[in-house]
Every structure is written in structure tokens, then in C-alpha cells.
N, C-alpha and C positions, 0 to 999 in steps of 0.2 A: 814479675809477680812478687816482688820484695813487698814486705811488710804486706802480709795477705794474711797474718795469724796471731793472733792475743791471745793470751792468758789472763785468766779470773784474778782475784786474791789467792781464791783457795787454791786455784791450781799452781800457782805461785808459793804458796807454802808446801803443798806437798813436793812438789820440787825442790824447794830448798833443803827439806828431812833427806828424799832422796838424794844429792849431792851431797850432801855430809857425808851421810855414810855410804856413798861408791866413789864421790870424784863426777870429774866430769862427765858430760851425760848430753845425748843427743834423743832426737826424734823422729821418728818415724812414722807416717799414715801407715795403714794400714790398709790396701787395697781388695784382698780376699772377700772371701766370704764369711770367715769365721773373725770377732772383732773389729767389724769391719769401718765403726764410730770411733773404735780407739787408737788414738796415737800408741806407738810403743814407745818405750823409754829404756835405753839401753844405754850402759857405758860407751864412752869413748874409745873406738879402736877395736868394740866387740862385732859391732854391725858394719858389713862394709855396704858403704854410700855406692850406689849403681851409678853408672855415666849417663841414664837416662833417667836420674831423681833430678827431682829439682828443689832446693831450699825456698823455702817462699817465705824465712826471716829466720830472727831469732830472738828467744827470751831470757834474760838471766844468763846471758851465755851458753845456754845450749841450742843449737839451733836445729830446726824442723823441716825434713824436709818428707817428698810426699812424690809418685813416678809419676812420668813427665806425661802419662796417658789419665790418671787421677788429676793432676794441676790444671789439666787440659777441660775437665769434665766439670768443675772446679770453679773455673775461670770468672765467673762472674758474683762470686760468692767471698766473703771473710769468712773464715776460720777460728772460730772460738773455742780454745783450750778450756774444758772447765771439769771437775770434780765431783763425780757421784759417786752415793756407798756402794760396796760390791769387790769386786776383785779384779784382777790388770790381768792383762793378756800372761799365756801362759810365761814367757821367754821375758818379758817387759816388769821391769824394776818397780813398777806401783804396787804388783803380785804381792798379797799377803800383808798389804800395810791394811785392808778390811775401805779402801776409797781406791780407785782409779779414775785416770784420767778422761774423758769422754767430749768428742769434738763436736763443736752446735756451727749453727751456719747462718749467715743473713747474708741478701744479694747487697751486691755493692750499687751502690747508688752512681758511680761512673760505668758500669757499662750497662745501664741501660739507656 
């Protein structure tokens, strides 16, 4: 499922604000109930990666991953990183910049 997820521009910039000032910086879907369109965005080495996530790429060097029962559900779809006004999950590094991240979706045209 490699390269299953892009970023905007804007989500692209806000990304780069964010790694200035944290450092590197990974991602996370969000599977719950609560956030459940938002990637999180956490440091490097804060969030431990499960043995059943699966990264489905990466942007700017941070890479995205998402559990292997969400990738599974998933499957026939890209993943579009993009940028609305509002606020980021509570634990997730967008929090308080007044934009978070928010994932969109279109089906992939190979698996149908």
C-alpha cells in the first residue's frame, strides 16, 4: 500500500511550520471515534508505531502510517492530507496553530 497518501500545499506548509519548531515528526490515522478524519501528528519517538500499523508512504519525511484493520477498510481508496481552519487533535502538534490537518479520500481507480 506504499504511496496510498498525499499532501496538499497547504498541508505541506503546515508541516513544515510544524518541524521547525519540533523536529521530526511522524503520522498517525486516527481510527477511534473521536478525530476520527484527522491524522495526528506527533514527534518522532513520542508515538510508538504498533506491529499491526502499516505505513502507507511518506511526505517531507515524515511518514504516515494508519492500523492494519483501518488500511484494510481503506484499501481501495487514496488518502488526501489537506488543511482546514479549526484545531488538531487534542495530543497532535497542529493543536493551537488555529488549522489542522484533515484526511479526504477518492477511490483508486486500480482497484476497481
Amino acid at each position: 500500500m506504499a504511496d496510498k497518501v498525499t499532501f496538499t500545499d497547504a498541508a505541506r506548509a503546515l508541516l513544515a511550520e510544524i518541524v521547525a519548531d519540533h523536529g521530526p515528526v511522524l503520522f498517525h490515522q486516527s481510527g477511534g471515534c473521536c478525530d476520527g478524519s484527522s491524522p495526528m501528528c506527533y514527534p518522532v519517538g513520542d508515538f510508538i508505531v504498533g506491529d499491526r500499523d502499516v505505513q502507507l508512504g511518506e511526505i517531507d519525511g515524515a511518514p504516515f502510517y494508519i492500523s492494519e484493520s483501518q488500511a484494510g477498510a481503506w484499501a481501495n481508496s487514496d488518502l488526501i492530507i489537506d488543511v482546514v481552519p479549526g484545531r488538531g487533535g487534542m495530543f497532535s502538534l497542529d493543536n493551537g496553530r488555529e488549522r489542522r490537518f484533515l484526511t479526504r479520500s477518492s477511490v483508486c481507480a486500480s482497484g476497481v
